[in-house]
N, C-alpha and C positions, 0 to 999 in steps of 0.2 A: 363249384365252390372256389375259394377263393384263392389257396394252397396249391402250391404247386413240386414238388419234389422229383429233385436228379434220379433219372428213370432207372429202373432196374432192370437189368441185362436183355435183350428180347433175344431169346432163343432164335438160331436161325432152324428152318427146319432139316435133316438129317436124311441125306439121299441113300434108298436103299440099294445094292449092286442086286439085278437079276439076272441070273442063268439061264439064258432058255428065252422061249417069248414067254411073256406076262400075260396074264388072261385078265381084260377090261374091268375096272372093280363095277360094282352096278351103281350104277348114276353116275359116274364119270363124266360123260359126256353132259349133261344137265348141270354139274357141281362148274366145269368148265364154262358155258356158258354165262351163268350166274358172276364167274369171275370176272369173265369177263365184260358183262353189261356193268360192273360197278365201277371197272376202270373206265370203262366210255362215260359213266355218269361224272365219275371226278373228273376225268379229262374235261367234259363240258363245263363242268362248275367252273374249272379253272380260268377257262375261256371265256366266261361270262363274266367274272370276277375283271378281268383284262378288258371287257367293253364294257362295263361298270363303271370303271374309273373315269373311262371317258365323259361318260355321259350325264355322270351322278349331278344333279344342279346343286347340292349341297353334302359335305363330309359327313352328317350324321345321319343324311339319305342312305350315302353309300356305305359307311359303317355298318347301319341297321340292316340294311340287305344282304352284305356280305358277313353277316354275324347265321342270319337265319337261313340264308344258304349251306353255309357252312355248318352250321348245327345238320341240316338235312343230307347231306351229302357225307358228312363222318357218323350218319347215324346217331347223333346225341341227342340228348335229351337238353343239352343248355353248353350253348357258347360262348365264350368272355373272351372280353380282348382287354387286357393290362397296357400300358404306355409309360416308357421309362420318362420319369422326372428329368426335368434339363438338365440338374447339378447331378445327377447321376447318383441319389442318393438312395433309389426306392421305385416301385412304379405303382403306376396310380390306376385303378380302373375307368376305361374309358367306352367301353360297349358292352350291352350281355343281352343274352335273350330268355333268361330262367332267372337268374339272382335279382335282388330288391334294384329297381333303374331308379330310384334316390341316391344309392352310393354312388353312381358315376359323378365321377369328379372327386370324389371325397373318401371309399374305401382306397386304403394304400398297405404295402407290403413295403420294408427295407430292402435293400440287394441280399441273398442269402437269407431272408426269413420266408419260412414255409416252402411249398413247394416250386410256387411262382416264381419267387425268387431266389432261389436254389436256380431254377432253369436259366434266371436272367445273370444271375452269377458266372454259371458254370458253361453256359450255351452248349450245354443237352438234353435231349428232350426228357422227362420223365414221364412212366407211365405207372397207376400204380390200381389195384384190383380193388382194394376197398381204404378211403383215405381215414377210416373212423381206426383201423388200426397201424395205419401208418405212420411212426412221431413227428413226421419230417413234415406232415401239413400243418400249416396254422390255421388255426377257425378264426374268421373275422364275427367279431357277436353281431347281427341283423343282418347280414350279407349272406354269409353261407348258410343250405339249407340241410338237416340231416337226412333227406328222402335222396340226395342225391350219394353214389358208393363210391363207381368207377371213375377215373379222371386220368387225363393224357395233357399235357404241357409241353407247349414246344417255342424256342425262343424265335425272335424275330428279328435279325441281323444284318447292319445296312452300312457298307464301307466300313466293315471290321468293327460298327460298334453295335450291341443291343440297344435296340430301339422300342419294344413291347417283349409279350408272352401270350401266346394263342394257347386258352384252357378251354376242355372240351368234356364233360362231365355226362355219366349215366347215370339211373333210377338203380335198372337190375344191373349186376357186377358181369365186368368185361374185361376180358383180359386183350388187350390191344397189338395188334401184329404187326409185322415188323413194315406189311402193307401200309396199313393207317396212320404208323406214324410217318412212314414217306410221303403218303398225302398232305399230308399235315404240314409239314414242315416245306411238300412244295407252296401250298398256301400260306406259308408264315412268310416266305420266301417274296413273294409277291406282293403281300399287306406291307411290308417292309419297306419297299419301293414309295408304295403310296403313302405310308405314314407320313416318311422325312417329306417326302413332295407339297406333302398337305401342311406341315408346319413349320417347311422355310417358306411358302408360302403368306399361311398366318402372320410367321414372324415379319412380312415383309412388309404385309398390311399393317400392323402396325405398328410400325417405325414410321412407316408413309403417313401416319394415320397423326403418329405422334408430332412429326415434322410439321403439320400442317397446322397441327394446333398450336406448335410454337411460333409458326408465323404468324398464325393470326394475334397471337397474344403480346408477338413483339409490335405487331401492326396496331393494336389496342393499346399497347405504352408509350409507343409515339406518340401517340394523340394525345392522349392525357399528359405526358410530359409537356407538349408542344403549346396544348390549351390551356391545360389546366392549372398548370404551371408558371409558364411563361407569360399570361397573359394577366394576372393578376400582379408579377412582380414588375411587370410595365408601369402598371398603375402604381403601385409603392415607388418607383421612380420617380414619377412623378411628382408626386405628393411630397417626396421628401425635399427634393428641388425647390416644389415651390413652399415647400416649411421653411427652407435655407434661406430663400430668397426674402421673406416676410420676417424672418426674426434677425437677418443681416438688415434690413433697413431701421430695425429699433434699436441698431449698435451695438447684439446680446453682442460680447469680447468674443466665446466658445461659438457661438453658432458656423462661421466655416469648419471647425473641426469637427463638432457633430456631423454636420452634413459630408465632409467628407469621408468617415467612418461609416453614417450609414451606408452611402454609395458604395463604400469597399465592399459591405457585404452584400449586397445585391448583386454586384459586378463578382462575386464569388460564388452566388447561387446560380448568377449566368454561366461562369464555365462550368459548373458540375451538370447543370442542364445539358451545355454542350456537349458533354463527354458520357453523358449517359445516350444524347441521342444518336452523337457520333459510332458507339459502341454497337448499339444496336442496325446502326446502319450497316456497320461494316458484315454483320454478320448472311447481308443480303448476298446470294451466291451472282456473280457476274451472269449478263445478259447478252453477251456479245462474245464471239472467239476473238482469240491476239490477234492483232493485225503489227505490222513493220509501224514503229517508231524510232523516230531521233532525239536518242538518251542526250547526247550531248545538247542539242538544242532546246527537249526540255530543262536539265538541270541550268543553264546560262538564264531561261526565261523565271524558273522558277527565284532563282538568286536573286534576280530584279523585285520581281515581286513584295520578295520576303525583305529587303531590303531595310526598311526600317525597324523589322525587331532586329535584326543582324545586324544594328548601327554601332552598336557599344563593340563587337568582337571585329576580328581582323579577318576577315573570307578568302580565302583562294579559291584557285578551280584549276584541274590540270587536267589532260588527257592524254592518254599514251601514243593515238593517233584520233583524227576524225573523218567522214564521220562514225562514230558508233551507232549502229543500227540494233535493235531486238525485236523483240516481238512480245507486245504487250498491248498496253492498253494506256493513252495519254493522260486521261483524265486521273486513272487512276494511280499511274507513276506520278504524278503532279499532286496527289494526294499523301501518298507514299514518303515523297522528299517532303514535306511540311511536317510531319510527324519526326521526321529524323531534324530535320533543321532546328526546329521547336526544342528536342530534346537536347540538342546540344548546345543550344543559346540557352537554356534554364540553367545546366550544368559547368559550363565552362565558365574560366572566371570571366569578369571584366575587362576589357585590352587581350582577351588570349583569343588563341587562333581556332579557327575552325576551317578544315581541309578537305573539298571536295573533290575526286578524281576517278578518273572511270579506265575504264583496260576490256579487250576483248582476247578470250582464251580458249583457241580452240571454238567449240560451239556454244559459249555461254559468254555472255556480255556482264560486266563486274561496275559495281561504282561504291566507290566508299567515303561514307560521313564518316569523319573523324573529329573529336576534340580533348583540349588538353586540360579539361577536368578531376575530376576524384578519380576517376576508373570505375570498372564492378569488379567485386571478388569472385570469381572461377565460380563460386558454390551460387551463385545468383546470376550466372549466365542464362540459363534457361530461363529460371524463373521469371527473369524480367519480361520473358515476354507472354506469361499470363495477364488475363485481365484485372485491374482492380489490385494489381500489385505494384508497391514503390519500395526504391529501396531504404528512404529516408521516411520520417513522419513529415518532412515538409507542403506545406501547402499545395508546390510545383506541381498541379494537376491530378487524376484521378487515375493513373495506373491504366489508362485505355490504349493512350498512343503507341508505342511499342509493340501489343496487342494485335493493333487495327493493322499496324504494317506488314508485321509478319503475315498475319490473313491476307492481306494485297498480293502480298509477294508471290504466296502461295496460289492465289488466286488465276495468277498469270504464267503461271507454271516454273517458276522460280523460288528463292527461297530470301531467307534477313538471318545471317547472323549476328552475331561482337566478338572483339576479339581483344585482347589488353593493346595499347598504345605503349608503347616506351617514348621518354619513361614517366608516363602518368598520360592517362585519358582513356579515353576509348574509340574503338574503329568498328562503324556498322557498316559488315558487305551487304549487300542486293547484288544478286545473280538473277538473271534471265535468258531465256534460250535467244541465241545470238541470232540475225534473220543472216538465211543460209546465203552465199557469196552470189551465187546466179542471178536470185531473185535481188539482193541488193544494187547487180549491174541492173537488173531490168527500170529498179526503182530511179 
């Protein structure tokens, strides 16, 4: 049945002092044996239960088996195994070898309702003679059966938490010894091992299972971004182009501003493309370990580079000494500064400064974009570097860049703060593990 209820006292039994010798009761010897062939048979069970695990090719193989062993071996008549819910609010039936196997999965108990849950509350076992007069069981309607009397519950205990309820049910009424429920409880003892094993296990499949579907689905919106997307607003480029070029030759007055309005928005459906694909890129896990890079010589190459969007602002670059060595990855620190450069040529005004300069401390190599824009407010420090967050409604991009950096940083085993500028702007550090002094001589 389904109930489970905090056991009732089990008498231990009461050693008599005898005077004298004692004369053999009749069957003694027979009563002893019996005892003991039932300890060897649980012993067994137990040990079979223990290369079970091993061997089971599947959890509801070895579940079944260790249900209908275990029925035979505590002499029952019907075995059930309960499984505590992850939020810890109730357990669920998860094996039986007597009650309706429709419920599994679907009859459930709260913590503290019935006897079941009485045991997984209180982690002790109960045992009780007949459950029809017991208050403490709860009858699940099509689950529990009323042919069955006697029932024995024992919790199932793994790193101080309950993790199931082993119930063990009779036909004719049993009053259960202080034996049986030892057995029991060494078998709850051992399922308990194998439960959690079996479902960080599950859990692990899938998350893996999960992962794997989101790459493929990020790999499937590539594509249609890339194709499906991209390659039609090629063609509207075109077309508008030569619309411009065909109603400029009939002197419309308006036709270069249309044409340059529609471009606008094309050339804005281009960067949102870029930043959705960009996003999704970034969230591709690196393929390669850090190898020793020269921070300073990428940021000098990068500067170049970037050089004509950074026309309008004033650039420095400083470094504490050179050269600065870390351990990263080129391509993807080259990646890293474009996003911080980017964000601070949107932000900072026209004619102001942007200040790049690097330091190494101890075992972590430092380099900080700075500029002398708006600032952020303390309460939007973190958040800026979610995805798909800005701090303005302005146009200035998609809320990815910031994003994609901090995942870089991360990536490489470093990290991207900000930090306020005095007095106005902002200062993003990049930290990375410095390449250790030796190996830099070797370099």
């Amino acid at each position: 049945m389904a109930g489970t209820e905090p056991g009732r006292p089990v008498a231990a039994p009461r050693r008599r002092t005898r005077r004298g010798p004692a004369a053999a009761a009749p069957g003694a010897p027979e009563a002893g044996r019996a005892g003991e062939a039932v300890a060897i048979a649980e012993l067994t069970f137990l040990a079979d239960v223990a290369r079970l695990a091993a061997s089971a090719r599947t959890w509801e193989e070895l579940l079944g088996t260790i249900i209908d062993r275990a029925r035979a071996a505590a002499r029952a008549d019907v075995c059930s195994l309960y499984l505590a819910d992850r939020d810890g609010g109730g357990v669920t039936l998860a094996a039986t070898n007597g009650l309706d196997r429709h419920a599994i999965g679907v009859a459930r108990l709260r913590i503290g309702q019935g006897i079941t849950g009485l045991v997984a509350r209180d982690r002790v076992p109960i045992a009780t003679l007949d459950v029809r007069d017991d208050p403490r069981f709860a009858w699940i309607r099509g689950v529990d059966q009323a042919r069955f009397t006697s029932m024995c519950s024992v919790p199932l205990v793994w790193d101080d938490q309950v993790v199931g309820v082993l119930n063990v049910q009779t036909v004719e009424p049993r009053a259960f010894s202080a034996a049986d429920i030892g057995f029991l409880e060494a078998l709850a003892g051992l399922l308990a091992g194998l439960v959690e094993k079996h479902r960080l296990q599950d859990e692990a499949a899938a998350q893996l299972e999960s992962l794997r579907a989101l790459d493929e689905a990020r790999a499937n919106l590539i594509a249609v971004v890339t194709h499906a997307l991209r390659t039609p607003l090629a063609v509207v480029r075109a077309y508008v182009e030569l619309l411009g070029g065909r109603v400029q030759a009939h002197e419309e007055p308006d036709a270069a501003h249309w044409e340059a309005e529609a471009l606008a928005q094309v050339d804005r459906l281009d960067r949102t493309i870029d930043s959705i694909l960009e996003s999704l890129r970034v969230l591709t896990p690196p393929t390669s370990a850090p190898v020793p890079i020269r921070v300073d010589e990428i940021v000098e190459s990068e500067l170049r580079s970037l050089a004509p969007m950074l026309r309008r602002h004033t650039v420095r670059m400083s470094f504490t000494e050179r050269p600065i060595r870390a351990l990263g990855s080129d391509e993807q620190l080259r990646r890293l500064l474009g996003y911080l450069l980017e964000n601070a040529a949107k932000y900072a005004p026209e004619s102001g400064g942007i200040d790049v300069y690097g330091w190494v401390d101890g075992e972590r190599a430092h380099l900080a974009v700075t500029d002398d824009g708006p600032g952020i407010p303390p309460a939007w420090q973190e958040r800026i570097f979610e995805p798909f967050v800005r701090l303005d409604d302005s146009p200035r991009g998609a809320g990815i860049g910031l994003f994609a950096a901090r995942h870089i940083a991360r990536s490489m085993g470093g990290d991207l703060r900000v930090e306020p500028r005095l007095p106005a702007g902002s200062q993003f550090v990049l930290e990375l593990p410095a390449q250790p002094v030796a190996s830099a001589r070797d370099a």
